[in-house]
C-alpha positions as CSV (number, residue, x, y, z in Angstrom):
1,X,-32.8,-45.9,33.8
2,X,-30.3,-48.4,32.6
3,X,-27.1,-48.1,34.1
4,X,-25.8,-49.1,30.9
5,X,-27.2,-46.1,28.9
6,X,-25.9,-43.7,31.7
7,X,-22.4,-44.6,31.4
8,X,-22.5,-43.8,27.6
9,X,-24.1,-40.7,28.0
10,X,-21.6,-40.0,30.2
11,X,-18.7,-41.0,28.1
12,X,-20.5,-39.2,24.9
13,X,-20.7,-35.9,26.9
14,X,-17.0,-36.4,28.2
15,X,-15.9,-36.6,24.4
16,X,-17.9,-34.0,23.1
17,X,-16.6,-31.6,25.4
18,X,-12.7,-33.2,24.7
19,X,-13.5,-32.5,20.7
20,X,-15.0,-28.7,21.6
21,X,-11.2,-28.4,23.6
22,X,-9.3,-29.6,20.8
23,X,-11.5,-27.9,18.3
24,X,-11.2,-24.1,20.2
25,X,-7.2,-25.0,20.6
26,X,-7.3,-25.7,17.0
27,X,-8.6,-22.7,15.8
28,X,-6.6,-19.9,14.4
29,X,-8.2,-16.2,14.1
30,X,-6.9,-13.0,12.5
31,X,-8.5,-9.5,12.5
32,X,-9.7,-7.4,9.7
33,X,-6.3,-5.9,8.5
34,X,-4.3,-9.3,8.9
35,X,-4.5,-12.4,6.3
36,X,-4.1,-15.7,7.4
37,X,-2.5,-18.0,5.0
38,X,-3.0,-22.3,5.6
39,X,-1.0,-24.4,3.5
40,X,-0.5,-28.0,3.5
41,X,-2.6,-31.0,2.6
42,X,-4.1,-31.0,-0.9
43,X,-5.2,-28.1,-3.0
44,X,-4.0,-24.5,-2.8
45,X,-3.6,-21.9,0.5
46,X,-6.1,-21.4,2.2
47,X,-6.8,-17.7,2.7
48,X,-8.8,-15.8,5.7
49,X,-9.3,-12.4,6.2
50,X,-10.5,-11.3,9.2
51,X,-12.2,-14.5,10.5
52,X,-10.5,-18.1,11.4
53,X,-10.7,-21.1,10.4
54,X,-8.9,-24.7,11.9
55,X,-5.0,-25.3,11.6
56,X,-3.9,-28.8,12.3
57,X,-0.6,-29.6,13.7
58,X,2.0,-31.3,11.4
59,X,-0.3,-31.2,8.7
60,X,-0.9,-27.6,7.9
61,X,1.6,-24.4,8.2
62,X,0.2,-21.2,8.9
63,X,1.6,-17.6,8.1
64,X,0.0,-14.4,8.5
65,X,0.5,-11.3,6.2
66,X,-0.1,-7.7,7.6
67,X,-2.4,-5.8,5.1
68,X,-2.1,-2.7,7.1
69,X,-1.4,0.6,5.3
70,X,2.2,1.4,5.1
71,X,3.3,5.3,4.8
72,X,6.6,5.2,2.3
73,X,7.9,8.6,2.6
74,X,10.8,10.0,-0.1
75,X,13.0,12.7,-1.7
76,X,14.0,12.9,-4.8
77,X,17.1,15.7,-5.1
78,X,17.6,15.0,-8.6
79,X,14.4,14.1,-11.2
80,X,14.8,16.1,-14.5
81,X,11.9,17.3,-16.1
82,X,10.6,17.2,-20.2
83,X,12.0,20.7,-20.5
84,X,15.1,19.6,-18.8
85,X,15.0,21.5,-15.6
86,X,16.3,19.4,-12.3
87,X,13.5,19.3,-9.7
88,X,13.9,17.9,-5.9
89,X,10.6,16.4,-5.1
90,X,9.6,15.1,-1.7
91,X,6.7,13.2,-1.3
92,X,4.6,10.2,0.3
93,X,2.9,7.4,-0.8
94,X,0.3,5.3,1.0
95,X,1.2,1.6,0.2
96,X,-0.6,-1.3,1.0
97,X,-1.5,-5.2,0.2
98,X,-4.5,-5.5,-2.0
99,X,-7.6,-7.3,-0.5
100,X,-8.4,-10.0,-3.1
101,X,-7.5,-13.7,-2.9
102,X,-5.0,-13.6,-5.8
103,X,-3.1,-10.4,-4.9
104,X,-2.5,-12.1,-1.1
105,X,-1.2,-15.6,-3.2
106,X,0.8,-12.9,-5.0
107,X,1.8,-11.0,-2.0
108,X,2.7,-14.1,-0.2
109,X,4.5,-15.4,-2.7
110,X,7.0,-12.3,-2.3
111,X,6.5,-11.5,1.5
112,X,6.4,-14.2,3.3
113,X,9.1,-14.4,6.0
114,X,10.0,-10.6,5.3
115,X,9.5,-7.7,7.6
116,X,7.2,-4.6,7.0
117,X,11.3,-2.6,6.3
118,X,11.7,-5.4,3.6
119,X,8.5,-4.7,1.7
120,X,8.7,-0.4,2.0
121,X,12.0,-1.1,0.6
122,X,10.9,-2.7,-2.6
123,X,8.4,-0.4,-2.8
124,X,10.1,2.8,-2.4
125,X,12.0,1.6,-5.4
126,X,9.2,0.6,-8.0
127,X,8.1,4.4,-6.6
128,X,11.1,6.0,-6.9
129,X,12.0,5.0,-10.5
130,X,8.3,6.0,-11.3
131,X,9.0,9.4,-10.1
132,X,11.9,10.1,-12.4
133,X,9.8,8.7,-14.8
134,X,6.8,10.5,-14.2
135,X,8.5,13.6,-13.9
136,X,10.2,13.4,-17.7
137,X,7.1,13.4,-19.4
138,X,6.1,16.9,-17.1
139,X,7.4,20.2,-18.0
140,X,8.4,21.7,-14.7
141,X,6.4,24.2,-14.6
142,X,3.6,21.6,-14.6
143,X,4.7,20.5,-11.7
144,X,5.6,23.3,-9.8
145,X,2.2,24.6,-10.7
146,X,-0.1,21.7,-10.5
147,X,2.1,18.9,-8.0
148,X,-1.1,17.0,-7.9
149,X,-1.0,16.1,-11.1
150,X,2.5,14.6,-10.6
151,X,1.1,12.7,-7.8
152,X,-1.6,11.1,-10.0
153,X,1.0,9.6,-13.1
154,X,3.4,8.4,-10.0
155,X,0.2,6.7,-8.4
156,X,-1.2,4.7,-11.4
157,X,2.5,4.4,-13.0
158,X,3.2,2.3,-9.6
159,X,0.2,0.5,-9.5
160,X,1.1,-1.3,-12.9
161,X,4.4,-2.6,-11.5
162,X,3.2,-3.0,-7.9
163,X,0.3,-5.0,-9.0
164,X,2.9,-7.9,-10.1
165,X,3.7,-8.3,-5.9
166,X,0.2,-8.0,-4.9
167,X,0.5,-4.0,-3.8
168,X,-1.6,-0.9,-4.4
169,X,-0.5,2.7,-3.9
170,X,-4.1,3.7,-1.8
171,X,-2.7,7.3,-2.0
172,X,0.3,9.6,-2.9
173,X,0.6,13.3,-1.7
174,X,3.5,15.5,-3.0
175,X,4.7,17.5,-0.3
176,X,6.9,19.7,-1.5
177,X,8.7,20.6,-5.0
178,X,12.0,22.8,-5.1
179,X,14.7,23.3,-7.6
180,X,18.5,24.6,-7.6
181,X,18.2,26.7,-10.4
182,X,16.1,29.6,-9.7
183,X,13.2,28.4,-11.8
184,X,10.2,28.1,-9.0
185,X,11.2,32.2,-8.3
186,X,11.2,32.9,-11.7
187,X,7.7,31.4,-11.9
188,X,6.3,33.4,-8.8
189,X,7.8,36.6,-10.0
190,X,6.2,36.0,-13.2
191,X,2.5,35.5,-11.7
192,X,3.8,38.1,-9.3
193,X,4.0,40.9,-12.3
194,X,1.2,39.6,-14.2
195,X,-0.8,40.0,-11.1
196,X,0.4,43.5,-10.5
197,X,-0.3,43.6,-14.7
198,X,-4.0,43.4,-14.5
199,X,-4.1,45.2,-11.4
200,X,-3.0,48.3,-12.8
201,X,-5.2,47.8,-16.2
202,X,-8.0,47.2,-14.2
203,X,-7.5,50.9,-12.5
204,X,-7.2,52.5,-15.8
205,X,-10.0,51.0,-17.0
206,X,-12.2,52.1,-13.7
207,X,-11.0,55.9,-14.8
């Protein structure tokens, strides 16, 4: 064989294996709950979700955004209700970043550079002010009775002001409802004697 041809198969296997090097140093990969976020060069971001793709030096900045689920826990003391009774609700919403390309731009936009305490905080406010909200348009005996139902108009109430930075409530539990007036005793005792009610009809009715 040509000595020739030898030393340029040589020299084409020494910078293949230089460009599979720079190539493997080059790229950047995320898991499943992270985004990664290329910018730089022409056109718009570049977004990867769970996968990789190749960041160049200089040319391109790269920032990842956590789209893990984030557990925003709060306590209302004071949230009056239609019928004008003051309830303290505590409760805990399920908050995360939504999965498609234009609620990460959206997402980014806001987030970038912040800390998970950053984005619970704005959060917890767009959730807080939808749990007064909520809660006016409840009678509190709705409430008391049926929390769930709460839970559901402060979960899609939040969702249409979350959805402008790229969030979704995934859930929102309502763990406990109390008020300073008496009226959640008043309630029982009524169900209590209406219970006992029936009870006793239902003797009289077996005689």
């Amino acid at each position: 064989m040509d000595p020739m041809i030898m030393v340029m198969g040589g020299i084409a296997l020494i910078i293949l294996f230089v460009q599979g090097i720079l190539l493997a140093a080059l790229y950047q990969k995320v898991g499943p709950n992270t985004a990664l976020i290329v910018s730089g060069g022409a056109g718009k971001p570049k977004i990867v979700v769970g996968g990789g793709t190749i960041v160049l030096p200089i040319v391109n900045r790269m920032d990842t955004l956590s789209l893990e689920v984030m557990a925003i826990e709060m306590r209302c003391d004071a949230t009056w209700t239609s019928d004008g009774i003051p309830l303290s609700v505590e409760c805990v919403a399920q908050v995360k970043v939504r999965v498609d390309e234009q609620s990460i731009e959206k997402a980014a936009e806001h987030f970038l550079g912040k800390d998970i305490g950053q984005i619970k905080t704005l959060a917890q406010d767009v959730l807080m002010k939808q749990l007064r909200s909520s809660s006016s348009t409840m009678t509190a005996e709705k409430i008391i009775r049926d929390p769930n139902s709460l839970a559901l108009r402060l979960e899609e109430g939040s969702n249409n002001e979350l959805e402008k930075f790229g969030l979704t409530v995934v859930l929102c539990t309502i763990k406990e409802v109390r008020d300073s007036v008496g009226y959640h005793d008043a309630l029982t005792k009524t169900a209590a004697d209406e219970a006992k009610r029936i009870a006793v009809l239902g003797k009289v009715e077996d005689k």
